[in-house]
PDB file of N, CA, C and O in Angstrom:
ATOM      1  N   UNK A   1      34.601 -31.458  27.282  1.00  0.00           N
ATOM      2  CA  UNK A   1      35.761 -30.715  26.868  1.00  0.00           C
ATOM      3  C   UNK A   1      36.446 -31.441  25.726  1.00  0.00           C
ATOM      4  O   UNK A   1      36.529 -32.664  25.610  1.00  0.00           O
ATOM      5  N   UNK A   2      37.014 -30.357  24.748  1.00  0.00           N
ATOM      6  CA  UNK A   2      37.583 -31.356  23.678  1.00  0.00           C
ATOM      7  C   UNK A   2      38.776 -31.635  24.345  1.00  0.00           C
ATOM      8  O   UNK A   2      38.902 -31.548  25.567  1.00  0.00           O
ATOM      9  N   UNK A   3      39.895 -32.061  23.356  1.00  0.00           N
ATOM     10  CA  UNK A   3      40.869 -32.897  23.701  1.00  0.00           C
ATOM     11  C   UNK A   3      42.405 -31.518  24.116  1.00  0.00           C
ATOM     12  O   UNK A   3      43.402 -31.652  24.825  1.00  0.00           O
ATOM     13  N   UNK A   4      41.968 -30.454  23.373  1.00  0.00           N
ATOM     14  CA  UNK A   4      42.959 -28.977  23.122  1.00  0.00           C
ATOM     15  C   UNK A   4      42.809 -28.548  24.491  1.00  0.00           C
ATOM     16  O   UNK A   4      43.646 -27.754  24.920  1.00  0.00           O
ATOM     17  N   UNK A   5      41.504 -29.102  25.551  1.00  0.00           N
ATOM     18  CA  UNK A   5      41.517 -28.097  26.598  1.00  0.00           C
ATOM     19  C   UNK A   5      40.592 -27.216  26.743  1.00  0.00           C
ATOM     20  O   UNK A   5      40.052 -26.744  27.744  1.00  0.00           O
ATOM     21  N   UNK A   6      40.430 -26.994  25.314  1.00  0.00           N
ATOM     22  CA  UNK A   6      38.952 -25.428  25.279  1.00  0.00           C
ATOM     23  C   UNK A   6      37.818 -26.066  25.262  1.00  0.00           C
ATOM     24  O   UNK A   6      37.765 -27.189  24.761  1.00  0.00           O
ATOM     25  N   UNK A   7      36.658 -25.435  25.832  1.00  0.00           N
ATOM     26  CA  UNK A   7      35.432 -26.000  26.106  1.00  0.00           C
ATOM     27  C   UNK A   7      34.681 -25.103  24.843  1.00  0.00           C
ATOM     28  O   UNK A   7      34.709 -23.899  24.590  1.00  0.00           O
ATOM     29  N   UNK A   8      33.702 -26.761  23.879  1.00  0.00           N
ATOM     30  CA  UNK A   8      32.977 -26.170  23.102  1.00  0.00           C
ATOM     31  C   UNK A   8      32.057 -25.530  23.404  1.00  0.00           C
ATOM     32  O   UNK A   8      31.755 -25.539  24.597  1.00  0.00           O
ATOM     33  N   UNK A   9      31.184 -24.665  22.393  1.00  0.00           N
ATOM     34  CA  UNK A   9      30.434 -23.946  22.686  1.00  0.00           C
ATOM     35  C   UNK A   9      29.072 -24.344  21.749  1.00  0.00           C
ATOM     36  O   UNK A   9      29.008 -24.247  20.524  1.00  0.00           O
ATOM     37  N   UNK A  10      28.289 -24.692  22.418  1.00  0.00           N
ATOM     38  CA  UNK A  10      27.179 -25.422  22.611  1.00  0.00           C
ATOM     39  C   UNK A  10      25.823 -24.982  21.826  1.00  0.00           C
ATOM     40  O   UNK A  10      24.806 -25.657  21.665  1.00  0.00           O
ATOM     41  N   UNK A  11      26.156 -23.377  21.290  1.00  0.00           N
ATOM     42  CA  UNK A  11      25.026 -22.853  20.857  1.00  0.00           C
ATOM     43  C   UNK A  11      25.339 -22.704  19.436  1.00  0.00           C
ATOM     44  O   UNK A  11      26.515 -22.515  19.123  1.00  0.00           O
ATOM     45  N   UNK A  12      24.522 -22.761  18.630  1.00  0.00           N
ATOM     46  CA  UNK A  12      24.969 -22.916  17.179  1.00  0.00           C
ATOM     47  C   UNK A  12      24.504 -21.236  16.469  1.00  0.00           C
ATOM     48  O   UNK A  12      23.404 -20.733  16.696  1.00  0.00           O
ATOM     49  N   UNK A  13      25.496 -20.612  15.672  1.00  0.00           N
ATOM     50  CA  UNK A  13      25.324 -19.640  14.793  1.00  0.00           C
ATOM     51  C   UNK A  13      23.927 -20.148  13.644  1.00  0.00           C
ATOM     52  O   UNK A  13      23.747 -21.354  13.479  1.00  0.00           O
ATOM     53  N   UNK A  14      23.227 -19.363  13.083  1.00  0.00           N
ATOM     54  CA  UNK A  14      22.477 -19.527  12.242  1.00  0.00           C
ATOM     55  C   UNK A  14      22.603 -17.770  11.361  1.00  0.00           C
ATOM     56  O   UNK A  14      22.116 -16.701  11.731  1.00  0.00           O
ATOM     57  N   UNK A  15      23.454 -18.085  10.116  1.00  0.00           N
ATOM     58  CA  UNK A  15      23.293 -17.077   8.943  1.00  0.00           C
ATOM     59  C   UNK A  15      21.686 -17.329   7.955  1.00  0.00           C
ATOM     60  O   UNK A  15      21.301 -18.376   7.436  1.00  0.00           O
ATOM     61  N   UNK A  16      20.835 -15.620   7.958  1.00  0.00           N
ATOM     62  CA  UNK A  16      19.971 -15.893   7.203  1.00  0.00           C
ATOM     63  C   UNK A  16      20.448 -15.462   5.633  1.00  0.00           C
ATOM     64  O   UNK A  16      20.948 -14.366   5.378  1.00  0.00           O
ATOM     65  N   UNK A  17      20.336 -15.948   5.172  1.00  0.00           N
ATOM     66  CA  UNK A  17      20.656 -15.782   3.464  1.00  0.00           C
ATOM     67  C   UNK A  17      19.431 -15.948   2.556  1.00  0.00           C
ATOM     68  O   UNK A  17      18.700 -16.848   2.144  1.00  0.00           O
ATOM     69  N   UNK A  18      19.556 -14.831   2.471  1.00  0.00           N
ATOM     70  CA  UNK A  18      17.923 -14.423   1.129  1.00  0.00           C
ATOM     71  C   UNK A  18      18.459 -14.817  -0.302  1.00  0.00           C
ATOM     72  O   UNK A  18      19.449 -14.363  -0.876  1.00  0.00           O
ATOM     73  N   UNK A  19      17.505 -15.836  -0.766  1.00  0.00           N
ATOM     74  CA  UNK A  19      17.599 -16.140  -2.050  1.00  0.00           C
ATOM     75  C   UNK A  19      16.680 -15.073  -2.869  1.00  0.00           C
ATOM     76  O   UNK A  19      15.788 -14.397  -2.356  1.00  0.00           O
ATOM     77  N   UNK A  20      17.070 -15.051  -4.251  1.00  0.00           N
ATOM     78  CA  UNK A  20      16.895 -14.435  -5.347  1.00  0.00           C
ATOM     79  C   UNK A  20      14.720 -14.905  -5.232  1.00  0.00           C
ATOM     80  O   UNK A  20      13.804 -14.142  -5.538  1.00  0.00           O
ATOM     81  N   UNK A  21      14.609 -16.303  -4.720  1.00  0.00           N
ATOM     82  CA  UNK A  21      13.409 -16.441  -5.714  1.00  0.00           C
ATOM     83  C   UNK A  21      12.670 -16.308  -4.089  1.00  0.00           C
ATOM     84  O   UNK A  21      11.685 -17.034  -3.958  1.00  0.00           O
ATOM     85  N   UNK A  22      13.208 -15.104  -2.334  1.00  0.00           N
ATOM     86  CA  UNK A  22      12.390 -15.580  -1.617  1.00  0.00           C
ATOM     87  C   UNK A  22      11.407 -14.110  -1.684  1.00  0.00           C
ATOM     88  O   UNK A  22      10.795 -13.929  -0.632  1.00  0.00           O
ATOM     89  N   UNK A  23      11.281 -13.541  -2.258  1.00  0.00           N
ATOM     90  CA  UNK A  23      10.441 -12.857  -2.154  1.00  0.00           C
ATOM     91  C   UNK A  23       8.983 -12.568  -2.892  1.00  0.00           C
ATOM     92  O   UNK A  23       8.735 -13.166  -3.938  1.00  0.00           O
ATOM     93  N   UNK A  24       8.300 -11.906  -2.489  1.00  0.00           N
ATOM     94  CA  UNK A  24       6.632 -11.952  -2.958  1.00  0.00           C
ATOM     95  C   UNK A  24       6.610 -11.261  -4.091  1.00  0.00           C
ATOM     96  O   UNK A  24       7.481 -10.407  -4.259  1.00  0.00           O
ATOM     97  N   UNK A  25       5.767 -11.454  -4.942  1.00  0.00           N
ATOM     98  CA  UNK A  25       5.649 -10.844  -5.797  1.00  0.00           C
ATOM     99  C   UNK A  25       5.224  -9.497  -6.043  1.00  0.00           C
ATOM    100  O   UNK A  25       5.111  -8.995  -7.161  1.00  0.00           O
ATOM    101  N   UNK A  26       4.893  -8.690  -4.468  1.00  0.00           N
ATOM    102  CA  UNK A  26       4.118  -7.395  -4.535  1.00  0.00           C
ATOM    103  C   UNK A  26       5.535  -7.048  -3.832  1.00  0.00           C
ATOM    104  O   UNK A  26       5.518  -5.829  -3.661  1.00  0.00           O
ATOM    105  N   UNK A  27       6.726  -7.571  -3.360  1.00  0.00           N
ATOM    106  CA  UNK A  27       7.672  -6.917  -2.975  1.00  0.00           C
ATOM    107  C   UNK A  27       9.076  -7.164  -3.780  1.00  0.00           C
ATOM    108  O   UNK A  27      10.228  -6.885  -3.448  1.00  0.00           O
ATOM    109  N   UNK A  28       8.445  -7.932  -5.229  1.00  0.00           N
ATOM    110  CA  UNK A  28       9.539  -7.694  -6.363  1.00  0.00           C
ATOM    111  C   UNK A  28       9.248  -6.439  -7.212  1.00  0.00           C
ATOM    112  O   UNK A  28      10.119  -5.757  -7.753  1.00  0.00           O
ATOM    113  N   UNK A  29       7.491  -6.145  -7.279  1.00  0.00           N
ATOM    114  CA  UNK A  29       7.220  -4.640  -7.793  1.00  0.00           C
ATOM    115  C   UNK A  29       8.247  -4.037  -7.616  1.00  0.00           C
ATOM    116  O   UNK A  29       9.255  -3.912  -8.311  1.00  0.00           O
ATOM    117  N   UNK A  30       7.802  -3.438  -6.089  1.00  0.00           N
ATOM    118  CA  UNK A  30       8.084  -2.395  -5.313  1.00  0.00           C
ATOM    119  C   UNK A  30       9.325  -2.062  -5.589  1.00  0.00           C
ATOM    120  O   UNK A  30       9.648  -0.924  -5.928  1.00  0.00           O
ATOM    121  N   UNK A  31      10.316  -3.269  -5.435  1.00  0.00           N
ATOM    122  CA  UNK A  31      11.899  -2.807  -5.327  1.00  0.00           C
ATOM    123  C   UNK A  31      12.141  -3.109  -6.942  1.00  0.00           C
ATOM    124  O   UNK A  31      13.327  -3.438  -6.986  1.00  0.00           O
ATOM    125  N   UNK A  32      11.658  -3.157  -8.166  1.00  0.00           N
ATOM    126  CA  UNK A  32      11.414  -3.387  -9.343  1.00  0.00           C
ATOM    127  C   UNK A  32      12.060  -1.951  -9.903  1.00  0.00           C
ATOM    128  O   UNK A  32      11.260  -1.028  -9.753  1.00  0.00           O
ATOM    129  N   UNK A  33      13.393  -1.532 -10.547  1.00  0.00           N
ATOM    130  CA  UNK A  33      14.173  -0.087 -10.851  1.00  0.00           C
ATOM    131  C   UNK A  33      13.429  -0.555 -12.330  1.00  0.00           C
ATOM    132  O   UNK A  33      13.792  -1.647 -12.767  1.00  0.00           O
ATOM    133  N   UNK A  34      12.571   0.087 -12.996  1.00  0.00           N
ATOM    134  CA  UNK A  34      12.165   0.683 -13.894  1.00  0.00           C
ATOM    135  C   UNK A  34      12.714   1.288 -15.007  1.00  0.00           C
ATOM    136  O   UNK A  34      12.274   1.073 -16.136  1.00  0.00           O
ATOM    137  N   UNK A  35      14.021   2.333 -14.689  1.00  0.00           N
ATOM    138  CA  UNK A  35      14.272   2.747 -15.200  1.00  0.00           C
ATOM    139  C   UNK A  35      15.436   2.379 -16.192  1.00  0.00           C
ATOM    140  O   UNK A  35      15.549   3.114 -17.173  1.00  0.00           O
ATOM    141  N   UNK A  36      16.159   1.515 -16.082  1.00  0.00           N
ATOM    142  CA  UNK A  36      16.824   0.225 -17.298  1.00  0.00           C
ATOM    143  C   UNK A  36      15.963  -0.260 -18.276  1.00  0.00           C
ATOM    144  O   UNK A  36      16.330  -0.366 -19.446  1.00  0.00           O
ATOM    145  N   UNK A  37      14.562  -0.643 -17.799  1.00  0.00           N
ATOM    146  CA  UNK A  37      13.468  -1.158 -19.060  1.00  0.00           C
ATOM    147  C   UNK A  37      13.401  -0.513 -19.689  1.00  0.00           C
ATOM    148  O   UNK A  37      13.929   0.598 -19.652  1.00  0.00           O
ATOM    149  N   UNK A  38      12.367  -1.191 -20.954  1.00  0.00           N
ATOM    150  CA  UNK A  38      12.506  -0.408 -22.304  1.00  0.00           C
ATOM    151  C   UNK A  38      10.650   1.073 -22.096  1.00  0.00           C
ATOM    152  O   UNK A  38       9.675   1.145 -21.348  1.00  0.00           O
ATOM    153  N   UNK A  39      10.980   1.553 -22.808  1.00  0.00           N
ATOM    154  CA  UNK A  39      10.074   2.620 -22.482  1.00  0.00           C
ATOM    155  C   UNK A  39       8.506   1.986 -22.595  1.00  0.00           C
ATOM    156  O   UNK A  39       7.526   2.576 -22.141  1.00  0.00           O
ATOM    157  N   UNK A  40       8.449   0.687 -23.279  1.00  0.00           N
ATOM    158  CA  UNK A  40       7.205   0.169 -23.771  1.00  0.00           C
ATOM    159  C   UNK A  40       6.416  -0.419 -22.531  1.00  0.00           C
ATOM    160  O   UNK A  40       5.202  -0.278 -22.390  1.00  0.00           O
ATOM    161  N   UNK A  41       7.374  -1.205 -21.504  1.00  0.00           N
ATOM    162  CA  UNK A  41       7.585  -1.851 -20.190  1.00  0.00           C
ATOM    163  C   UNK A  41       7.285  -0.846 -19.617  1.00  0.00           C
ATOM    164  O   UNK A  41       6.063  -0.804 -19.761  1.00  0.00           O
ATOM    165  N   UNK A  42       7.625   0.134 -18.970  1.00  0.00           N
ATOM    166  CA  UNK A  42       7.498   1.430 -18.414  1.00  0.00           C
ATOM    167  C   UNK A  42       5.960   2.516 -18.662  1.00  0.00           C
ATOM    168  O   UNK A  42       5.405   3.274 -17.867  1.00  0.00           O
ATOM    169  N   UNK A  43       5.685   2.226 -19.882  1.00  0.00           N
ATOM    170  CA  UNK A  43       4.401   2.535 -20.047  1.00  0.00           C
ATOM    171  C   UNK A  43       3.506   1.980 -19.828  1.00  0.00           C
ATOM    172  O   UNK A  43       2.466   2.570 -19.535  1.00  0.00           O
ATOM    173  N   UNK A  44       3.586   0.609 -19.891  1.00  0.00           N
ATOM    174  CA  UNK A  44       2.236  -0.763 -19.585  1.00  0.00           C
ATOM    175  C   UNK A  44       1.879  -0.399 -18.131  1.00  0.00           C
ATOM    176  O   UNK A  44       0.778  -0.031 -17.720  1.00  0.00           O
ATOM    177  N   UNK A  45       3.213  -0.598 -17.308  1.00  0.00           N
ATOM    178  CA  UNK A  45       3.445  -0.897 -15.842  1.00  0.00           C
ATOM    179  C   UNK A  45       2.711   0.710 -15.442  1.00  0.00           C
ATOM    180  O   UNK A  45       1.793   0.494 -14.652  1.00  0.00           O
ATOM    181  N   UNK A  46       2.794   1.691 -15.638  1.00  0.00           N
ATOM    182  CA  UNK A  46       2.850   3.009 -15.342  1.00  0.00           C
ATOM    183  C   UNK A  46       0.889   2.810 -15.520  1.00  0.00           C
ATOM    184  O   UNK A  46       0.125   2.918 -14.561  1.00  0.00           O
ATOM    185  N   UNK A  47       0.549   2.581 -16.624  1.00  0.00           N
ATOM    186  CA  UNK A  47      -0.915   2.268 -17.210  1.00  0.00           C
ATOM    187  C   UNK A  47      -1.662   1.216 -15.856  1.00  0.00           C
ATOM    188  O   UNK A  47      -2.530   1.542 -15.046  1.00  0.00           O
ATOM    189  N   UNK A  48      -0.998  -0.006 -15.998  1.00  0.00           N
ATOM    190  CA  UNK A  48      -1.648  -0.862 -15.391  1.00  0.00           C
ATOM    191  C   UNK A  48      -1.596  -0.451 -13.749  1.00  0.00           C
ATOM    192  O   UNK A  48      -2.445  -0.771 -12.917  1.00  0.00           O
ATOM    193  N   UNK A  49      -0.488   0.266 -13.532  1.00  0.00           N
ATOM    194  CA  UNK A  49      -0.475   0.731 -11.991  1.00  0.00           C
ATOM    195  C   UNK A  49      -1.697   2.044 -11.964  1.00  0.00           C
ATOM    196  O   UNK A  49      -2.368   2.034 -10.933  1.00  0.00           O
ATOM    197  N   UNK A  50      -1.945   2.825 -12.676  1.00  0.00           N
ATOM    198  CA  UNK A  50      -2.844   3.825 -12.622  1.00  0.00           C
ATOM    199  C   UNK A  50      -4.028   3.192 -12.832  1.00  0.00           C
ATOM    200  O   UNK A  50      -4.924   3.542 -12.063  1.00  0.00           O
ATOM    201  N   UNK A  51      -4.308   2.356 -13.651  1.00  0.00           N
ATOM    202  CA  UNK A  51      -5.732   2.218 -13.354  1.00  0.00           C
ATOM    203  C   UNK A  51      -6.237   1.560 -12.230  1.00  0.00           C
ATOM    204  O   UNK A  51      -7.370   1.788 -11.806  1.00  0.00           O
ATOM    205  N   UNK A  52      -5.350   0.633 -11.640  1.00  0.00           N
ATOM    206  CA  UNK A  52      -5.420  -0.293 -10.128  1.00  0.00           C
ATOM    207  C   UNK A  52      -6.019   0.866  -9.232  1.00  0.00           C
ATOM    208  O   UNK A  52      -6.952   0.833  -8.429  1.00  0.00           O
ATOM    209  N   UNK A  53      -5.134   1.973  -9.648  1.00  0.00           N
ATOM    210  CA  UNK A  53      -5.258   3.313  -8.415  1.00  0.00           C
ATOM    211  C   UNK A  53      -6.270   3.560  -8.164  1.00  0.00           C
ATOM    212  O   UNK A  53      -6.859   3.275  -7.121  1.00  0.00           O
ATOM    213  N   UNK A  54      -6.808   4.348  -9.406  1.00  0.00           N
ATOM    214  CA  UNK A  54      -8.455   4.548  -9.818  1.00  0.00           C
ATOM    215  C   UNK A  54      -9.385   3.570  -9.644  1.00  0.00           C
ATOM    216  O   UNK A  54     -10.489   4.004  -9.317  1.00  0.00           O
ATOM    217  N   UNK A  55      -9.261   1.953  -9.796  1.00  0.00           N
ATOM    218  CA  UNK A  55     -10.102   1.407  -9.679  1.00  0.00           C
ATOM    219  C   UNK A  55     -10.265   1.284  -7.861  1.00  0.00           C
ATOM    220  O   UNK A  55     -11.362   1.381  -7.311  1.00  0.00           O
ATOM    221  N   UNK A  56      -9.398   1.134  -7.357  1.00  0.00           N
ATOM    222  CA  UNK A  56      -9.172   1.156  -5.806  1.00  0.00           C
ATOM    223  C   UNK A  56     -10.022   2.007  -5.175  1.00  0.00           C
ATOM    224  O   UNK A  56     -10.887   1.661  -4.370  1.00  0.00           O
ATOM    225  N   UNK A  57      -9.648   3.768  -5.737  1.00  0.00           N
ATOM    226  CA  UNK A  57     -10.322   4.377  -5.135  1.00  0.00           C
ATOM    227  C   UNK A  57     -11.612   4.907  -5.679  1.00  0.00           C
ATOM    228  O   UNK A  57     -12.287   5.849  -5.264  1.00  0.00           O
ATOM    229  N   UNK A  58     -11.785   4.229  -6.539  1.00  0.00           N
ATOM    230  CA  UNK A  58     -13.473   4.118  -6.874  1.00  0.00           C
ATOM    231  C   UNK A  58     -14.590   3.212  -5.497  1.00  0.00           C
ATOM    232  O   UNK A  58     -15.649   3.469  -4.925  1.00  0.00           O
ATOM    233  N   UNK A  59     -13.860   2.411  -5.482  1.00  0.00           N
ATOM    234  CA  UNK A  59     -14.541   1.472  -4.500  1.00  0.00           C
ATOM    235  C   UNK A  59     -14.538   2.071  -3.348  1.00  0.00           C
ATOM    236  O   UNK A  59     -15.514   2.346  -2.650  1.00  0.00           O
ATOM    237  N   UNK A  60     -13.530   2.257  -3.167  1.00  0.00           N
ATOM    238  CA  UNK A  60     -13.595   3.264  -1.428  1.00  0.00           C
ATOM    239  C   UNK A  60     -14.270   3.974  -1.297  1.00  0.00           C
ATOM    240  O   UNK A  60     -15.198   4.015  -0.490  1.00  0.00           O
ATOM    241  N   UNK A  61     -13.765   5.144  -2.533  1.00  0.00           N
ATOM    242  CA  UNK A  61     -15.153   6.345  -2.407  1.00  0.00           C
ATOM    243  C   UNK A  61     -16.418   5.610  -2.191  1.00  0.00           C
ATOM    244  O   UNK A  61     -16.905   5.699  -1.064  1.00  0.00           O
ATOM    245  N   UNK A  62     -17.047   4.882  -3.098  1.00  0.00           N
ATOM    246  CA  UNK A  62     -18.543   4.183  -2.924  1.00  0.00           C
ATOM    247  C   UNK A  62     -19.065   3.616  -1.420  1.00  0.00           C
ATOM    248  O   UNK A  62     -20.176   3.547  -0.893  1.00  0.00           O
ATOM    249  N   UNK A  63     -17.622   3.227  -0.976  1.00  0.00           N
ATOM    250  CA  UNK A  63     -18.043   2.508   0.484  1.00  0.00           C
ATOM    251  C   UNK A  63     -18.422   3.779   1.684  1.00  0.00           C
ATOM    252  O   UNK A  63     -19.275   3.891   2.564  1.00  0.00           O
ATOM    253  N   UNK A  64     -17.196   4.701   1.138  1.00  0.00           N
ATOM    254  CA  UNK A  64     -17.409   5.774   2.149  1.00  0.00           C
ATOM    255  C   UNK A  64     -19.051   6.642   1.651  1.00  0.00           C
ATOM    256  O   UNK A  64     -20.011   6.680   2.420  1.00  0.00           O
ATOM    257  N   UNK A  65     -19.059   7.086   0.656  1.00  0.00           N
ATOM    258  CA  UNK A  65     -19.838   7.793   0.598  1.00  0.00           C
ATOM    259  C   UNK A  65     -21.278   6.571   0.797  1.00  0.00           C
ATOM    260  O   UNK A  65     -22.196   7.390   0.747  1.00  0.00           O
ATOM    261  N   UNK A  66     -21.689   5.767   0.903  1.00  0.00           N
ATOM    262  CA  UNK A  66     -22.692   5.001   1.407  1.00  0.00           C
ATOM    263  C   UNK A  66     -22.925   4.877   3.009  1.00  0.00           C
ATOM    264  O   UNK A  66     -23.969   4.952   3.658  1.00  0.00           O
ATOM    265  N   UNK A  67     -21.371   4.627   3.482  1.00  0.00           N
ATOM    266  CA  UNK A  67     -21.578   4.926   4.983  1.00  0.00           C
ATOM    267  C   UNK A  67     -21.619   6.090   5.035  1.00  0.00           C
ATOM    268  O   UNK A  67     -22.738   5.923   4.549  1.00  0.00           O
ATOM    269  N   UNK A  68     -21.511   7.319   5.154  1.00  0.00           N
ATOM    270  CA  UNK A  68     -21.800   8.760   5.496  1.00  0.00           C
ATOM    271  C   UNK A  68     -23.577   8.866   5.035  1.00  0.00           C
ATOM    272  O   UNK A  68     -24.504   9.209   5.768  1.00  0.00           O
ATOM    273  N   UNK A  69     -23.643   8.390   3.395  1.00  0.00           N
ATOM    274  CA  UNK A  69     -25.350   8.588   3.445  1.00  0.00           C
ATOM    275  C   UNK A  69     -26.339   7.591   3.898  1.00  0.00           C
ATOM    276  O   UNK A  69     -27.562   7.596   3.757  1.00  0.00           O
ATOM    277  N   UNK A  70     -25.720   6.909   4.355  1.00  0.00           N
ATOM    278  CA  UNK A  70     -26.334   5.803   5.624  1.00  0.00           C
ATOM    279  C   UNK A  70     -26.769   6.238   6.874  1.00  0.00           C
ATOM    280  O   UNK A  70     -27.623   5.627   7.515  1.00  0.00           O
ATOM    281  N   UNK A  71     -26.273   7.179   7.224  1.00  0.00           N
ATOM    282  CA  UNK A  71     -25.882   7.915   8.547  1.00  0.00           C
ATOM    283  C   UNK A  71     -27.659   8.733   8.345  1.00  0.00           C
ATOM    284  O   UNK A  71     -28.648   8.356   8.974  1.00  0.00           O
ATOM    285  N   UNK A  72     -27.646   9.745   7.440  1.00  0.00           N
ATOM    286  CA  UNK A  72     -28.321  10.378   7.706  1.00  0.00           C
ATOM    287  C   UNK A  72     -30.038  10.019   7.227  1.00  0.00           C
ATOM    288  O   UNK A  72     -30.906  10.877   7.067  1.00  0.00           O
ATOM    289  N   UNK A  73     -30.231   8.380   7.049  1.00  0.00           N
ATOM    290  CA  UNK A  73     -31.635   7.978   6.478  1.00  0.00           C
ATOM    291  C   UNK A  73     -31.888   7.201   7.697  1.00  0.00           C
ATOM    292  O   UNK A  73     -32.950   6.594   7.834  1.00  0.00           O
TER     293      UNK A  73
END
């Protein structure tokens, strides 16, 4: 007991506080507002995100369509 009479309390608070530099870089994209940049920024990003797309689902398709014609040889 302290000296006032009141009994401390023993369990400690813990505040989480997110810094500026704790996040990933695929979740600074994401939350990344676009629309303040300059139109040149906006076109790269727009480019480089579309072809990721396409290249992505190039591969998939290939995987899928190999397992389906796998199936039937």
């Amino acid at each position: 007991m302290s000296q006032s009479g009141q009994e401390e309390d023993d369990s400690d608070v813990y505040e989480i506080i997110e810094t500026p530099g704790s996040k990933t870089l695929v979740e600074q994209l994401i939350s990344m507002d676009l629309a303040e940049r300059p139109v040149v920024q906006q076109i790269s990003i727009g480019g480089v995100s579309g072809w990721f797309a396409g290249y992505v689902c190039k591969r998939v398709g290939k995987i899928t369509l190999s397992a389906i014609g796998g199936e039937y040889f």
